[in-house]
N, C-alpha and C positions, 0 to 999 in steps of 0.2 A: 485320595492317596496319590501321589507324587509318583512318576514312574521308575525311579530309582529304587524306593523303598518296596516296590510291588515284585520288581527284578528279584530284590533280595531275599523279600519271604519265599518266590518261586524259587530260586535258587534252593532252599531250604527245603522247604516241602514237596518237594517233587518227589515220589517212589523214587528208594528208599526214603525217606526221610532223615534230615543231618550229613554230614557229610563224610563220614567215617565207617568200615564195617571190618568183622574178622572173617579171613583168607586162610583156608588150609593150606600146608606148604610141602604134604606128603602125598602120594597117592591113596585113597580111598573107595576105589570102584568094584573092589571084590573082596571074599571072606578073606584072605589070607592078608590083605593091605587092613582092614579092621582088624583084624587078630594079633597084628604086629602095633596097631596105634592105640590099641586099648589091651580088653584082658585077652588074650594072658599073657602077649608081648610085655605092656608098660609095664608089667614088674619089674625086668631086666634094667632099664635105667633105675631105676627106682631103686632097686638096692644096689647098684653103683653108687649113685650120688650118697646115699645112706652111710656107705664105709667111706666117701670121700665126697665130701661137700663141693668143692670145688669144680667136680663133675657135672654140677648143674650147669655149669656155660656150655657143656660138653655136647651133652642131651635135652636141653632144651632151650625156649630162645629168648633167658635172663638178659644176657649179655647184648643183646637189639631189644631189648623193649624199655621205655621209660614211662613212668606215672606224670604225668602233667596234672598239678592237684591245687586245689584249691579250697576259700570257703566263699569266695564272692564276693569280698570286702572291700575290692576296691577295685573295680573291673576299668578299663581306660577309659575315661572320655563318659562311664556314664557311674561311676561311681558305687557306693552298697547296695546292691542287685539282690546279693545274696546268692547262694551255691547252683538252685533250681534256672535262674535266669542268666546264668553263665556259662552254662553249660554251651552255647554253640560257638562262644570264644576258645573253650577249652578243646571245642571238636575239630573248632581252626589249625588252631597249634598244633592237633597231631596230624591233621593233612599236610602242614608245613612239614614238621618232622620226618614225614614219608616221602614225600617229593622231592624235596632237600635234602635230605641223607639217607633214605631206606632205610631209619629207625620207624617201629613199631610202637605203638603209644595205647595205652586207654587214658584215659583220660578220667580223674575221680573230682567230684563235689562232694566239700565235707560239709554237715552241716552244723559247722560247729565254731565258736569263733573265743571260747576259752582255749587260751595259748596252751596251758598242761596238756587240755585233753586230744588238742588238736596236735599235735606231737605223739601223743600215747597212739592216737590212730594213727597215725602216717609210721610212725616205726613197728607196728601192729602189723601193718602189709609190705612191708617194705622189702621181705623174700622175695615175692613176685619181680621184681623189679631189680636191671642191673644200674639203674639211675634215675631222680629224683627231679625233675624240674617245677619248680614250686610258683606261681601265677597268681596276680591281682589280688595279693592279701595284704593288707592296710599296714601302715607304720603306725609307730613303732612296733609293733606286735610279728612285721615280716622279721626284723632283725631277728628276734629273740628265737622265732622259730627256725629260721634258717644254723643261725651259728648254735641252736642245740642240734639239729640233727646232724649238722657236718660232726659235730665231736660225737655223736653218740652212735654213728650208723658206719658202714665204712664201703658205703658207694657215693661215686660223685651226684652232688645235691646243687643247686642255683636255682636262684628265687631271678627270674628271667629278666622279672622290672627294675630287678636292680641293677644289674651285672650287665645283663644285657644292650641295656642303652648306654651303660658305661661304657663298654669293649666297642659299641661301635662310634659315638659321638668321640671315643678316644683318638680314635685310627683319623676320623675326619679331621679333629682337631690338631693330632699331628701335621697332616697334611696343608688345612687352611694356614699356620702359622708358619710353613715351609713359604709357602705360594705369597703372604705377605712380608716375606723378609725380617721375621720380627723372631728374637731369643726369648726361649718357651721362660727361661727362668726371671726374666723380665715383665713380662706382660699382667697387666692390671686384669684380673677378672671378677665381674659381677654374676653370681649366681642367684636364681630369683625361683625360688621354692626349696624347699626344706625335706620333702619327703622322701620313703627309700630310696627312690631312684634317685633325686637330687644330692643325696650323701655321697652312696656309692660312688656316681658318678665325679662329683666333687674329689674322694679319698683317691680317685684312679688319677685323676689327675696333677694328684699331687704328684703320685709316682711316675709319670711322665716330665717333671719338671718345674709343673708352675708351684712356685711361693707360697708356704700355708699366709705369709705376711702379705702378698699381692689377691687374697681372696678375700670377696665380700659377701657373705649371701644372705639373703631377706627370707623373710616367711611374711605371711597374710598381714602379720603384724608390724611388718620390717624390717632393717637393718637387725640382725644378731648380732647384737654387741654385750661386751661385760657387764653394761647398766642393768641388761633385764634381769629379771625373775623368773621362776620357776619353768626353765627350760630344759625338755629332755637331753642325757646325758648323750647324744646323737648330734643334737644342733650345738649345744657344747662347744662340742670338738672346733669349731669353726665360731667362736661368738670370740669378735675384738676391741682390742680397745679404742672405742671411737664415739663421738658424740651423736655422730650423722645417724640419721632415724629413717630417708623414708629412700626409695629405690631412687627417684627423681636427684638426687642429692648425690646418692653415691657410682652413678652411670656414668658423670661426667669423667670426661678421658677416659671410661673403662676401656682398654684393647679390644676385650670380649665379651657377648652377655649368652650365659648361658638360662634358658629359659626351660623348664619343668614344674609347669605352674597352671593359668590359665587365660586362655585367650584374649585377645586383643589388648593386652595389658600396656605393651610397651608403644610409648606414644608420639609422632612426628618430632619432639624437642627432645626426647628422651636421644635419639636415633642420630640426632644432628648432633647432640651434645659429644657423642665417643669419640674415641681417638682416631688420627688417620687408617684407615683400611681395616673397619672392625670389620670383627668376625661377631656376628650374630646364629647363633644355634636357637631357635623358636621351635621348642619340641612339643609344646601341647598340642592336644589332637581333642576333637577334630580340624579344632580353629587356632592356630600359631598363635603368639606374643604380638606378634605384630604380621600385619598382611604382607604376605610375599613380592608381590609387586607394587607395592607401594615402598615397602625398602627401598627397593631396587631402584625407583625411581630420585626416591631423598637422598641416597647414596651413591651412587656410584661406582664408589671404591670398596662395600659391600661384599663380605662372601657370607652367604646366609643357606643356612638347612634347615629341617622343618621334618616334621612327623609324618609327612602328605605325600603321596607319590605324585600327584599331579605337578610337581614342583621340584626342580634338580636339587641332588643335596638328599635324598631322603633318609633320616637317620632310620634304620627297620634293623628292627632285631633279627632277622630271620637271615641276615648276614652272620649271624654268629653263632646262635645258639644251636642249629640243626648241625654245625661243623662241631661246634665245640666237643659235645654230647658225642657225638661220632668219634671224632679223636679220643677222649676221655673212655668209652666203652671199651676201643680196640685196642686198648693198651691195660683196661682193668684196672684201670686208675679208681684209687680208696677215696681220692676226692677232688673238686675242683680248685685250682690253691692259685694263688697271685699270679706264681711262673707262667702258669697256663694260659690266665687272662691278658698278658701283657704279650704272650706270644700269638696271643690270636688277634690283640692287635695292633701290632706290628705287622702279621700276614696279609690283615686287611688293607691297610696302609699303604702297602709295599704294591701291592695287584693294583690299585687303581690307577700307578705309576704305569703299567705294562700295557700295550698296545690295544685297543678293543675289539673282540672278533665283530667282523661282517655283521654274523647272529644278531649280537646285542644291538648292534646300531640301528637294523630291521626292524627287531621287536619295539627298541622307544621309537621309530619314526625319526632318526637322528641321522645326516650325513656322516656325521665323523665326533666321535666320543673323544677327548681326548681331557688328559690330564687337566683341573684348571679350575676354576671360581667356580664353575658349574657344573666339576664334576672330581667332587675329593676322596670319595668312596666312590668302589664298586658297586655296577646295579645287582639287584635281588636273582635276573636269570641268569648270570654269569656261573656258568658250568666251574668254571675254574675254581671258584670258592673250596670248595670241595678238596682241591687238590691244596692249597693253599696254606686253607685254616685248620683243617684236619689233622694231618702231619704234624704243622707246628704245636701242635697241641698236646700230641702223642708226644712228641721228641721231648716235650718239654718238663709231661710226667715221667716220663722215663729218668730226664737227668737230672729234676729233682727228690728222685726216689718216691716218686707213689703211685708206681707202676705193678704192678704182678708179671704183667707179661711185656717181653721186649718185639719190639721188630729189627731188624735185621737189613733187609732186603725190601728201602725205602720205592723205587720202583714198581715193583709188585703190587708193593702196598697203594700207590698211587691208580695202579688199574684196574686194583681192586675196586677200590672210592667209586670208581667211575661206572664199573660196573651196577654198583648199588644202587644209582638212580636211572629215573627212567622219565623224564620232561629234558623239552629241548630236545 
């Protein structure tokens, strides 16, 4: 056993065991603090909420807790696990969620991978819960589930893989295409995988600017072009008219390659073939498209990101989703909608531009952070996120009406945020 992996199962099995537990948040040391937290206090909210449902944000703590849920079907990097062998990704994500925005999570394995029924459970439990983060379930079967429970449920819901790496490869990509002087509406891009998160990400980007006519993207089988056959109504959307068949073919001149697929795929001629100053995004994990420092080396003119922290540029969802979720709660937002994702990233976008504290430069072991090829997004411990993406996110269900509740007094609201976490 290697001592990386030996780290990690300790990490794991150490009393307690996992990484996650529940914390009482009221006093409980004498009869009169039980009496008030059970019977014959808890009837008093209880029939509050009863005459007015919406009291449950009130009196208990709907409004901070999300389900991070799954079945297992397509966990990162190792594939259908299934629900039981998931679960310590799923108990990740809610330490994420608590360190990063002081959302409270459980965390559910379904074990169930018919789309009806897995739907019927999820909207079955979904009272508990003032929002919905959905994780590592297989395409096409995430679409279906995701866009029925957005329509059928009316708390904000986001399947993570999707959106997630959308809203942050977005903000980078905004960025990298600032840095090389090149118009978004212009540039040639090859996307090279097909799956949720490759769509998603792909659709976001249209709404940022690039070309549905400048996009090309491959699956296992190749170029999606109008020639093929029997291709989900997903890859569809994105299949052109073109003869070219295989990635090799269609990468020359590409501006950009966006990669969501699998390892080492993309190859010294592929890399030399793109256009001046690509922009290479190699998001499979755990091993990129192509090795990081071997780009760098064929290239030069290179700005490349990667799913890895050991390597600048890390596209990590954990820039977005624990803000998102946050923003989206504290405004009682019914769901998460376009406006939102495009204001989160933009806020992301926007901070990497802003000076970096002392902090963050410490913790990478970095003299001086500054805007640039190697750094187009904000790092993971950047306190500021918070203040940043949150907000933006709030304000943004607000004024496209799928708010319940307003804020007012943005300030406050900011020191609030700050209060809620507790690293760094």
């Amino acid at each position: 056993m290697n001592k990386f992996k030996k780290k990690a199962l300790d990490y794991h099995s150490k009393f307690p065991s996992g990484k996650i537990k529940i914390s009482p948040t009221k006093k409980y040391k004498t009869q009169e603090d039980l009496s008030l937290a059970y019977s014959p206090g808890v009837a008093e909210p209880c029939k509050e909420i009863s005459h007015n449902p919406q009291k449950v944000y009130k009196y208990t703590n709907k409004g901070n807790l999300v389900a991070v849920i799954t079945n297992g079907t397509a966990v990162l990097g190792l594939g259908n696990i299934g629900p039981l062998a998931s679960k310590p990704v799923m108990e990740g994500k809610a330490l994420l969620f608590k360190i990063f925005s002081g959302i409270d999570v459980f965390d559910i394995e379904i074990n169930e991978t018919d789309v009806e029924k897995f739907i019927k459970i999820v909207k079955s439990i979904a009272p508990t819960f003032g929002g919905i983060n959905l994780e590592d379930i297989k395409a096409p079967e995430a679409f279906e589930i995701e866009n029925r429970l957005k329509k059928e449920l009316n708390i904000p819901i986001m399947h993570d893989d999707q959106h997630g790496t959308a809203i942050i490869s977005g903000a980078a990509l905004i960025n990298a295409i600032e840095l090389v002087n090149k118009d978004i509406k212009k540039v040639k891009m090859v996307v090279n995988g097909a799956g949720s998160a490759a769509i998603s990400c792909t659709r976001i980007y249209k709404k940022l600017g690039v070309k549905p006519e400048n996009i090309v993207m491959c699956d296992r089988n190749g170029v999606i072009n109008t020639l093929r056959k029997n291709i989900n109504k997903e890859k569809l959307e994105f299949a052109i008219n073109t003869d070219l068949k295989t990635l090799n073919e269609v990468i020359k001149n590409a501006d950009i390659f966006i990669g969501l697929s699998v390892g080492n795929l993309l190859t010294k001629e592929m890399i030399i073939s793109m256009a001046k100053n690509p922009i290479v995004f190699a998001m499979a994990n755990p091993e990129p498209e192509i090795d990081y420092n071997m780009a760098i080396k064929i290239r030069p003119d290179i700005i490349i990101a990667t799913g890895r922290s050991d390597y600048p540029n890390q596209v990590n969802n954990v820039l977005g989703f624990p803000y998102i979720f946050r923003g989206a709660l504290d405004v009682k937002a019914t769901i998460i909608n376009e406006e939102m994702k495009l204001a989160a990233i933009k806020a992301i976008a926007n901070l990497a531009k802003e000076p970096v504290p002392k902090n963050i430069n410490i913790i990478y072991n970095e003299k001086k952070i500054e805007f640039g090829k190697n750094y187009i997004i904000p790092k993971p411990f950047d306190k500021r996120l918070i203040t940043y993406v949150a907000p933006a996110v709030a304000k943004a269900a607000i004024k496209s009406g799928v708010s319940k509740k307003k804020i007012t007094n943005w300030e406050n609201y900011e020191k609030e945020l700050l209060n809620r976490i507790n690293y760094i």
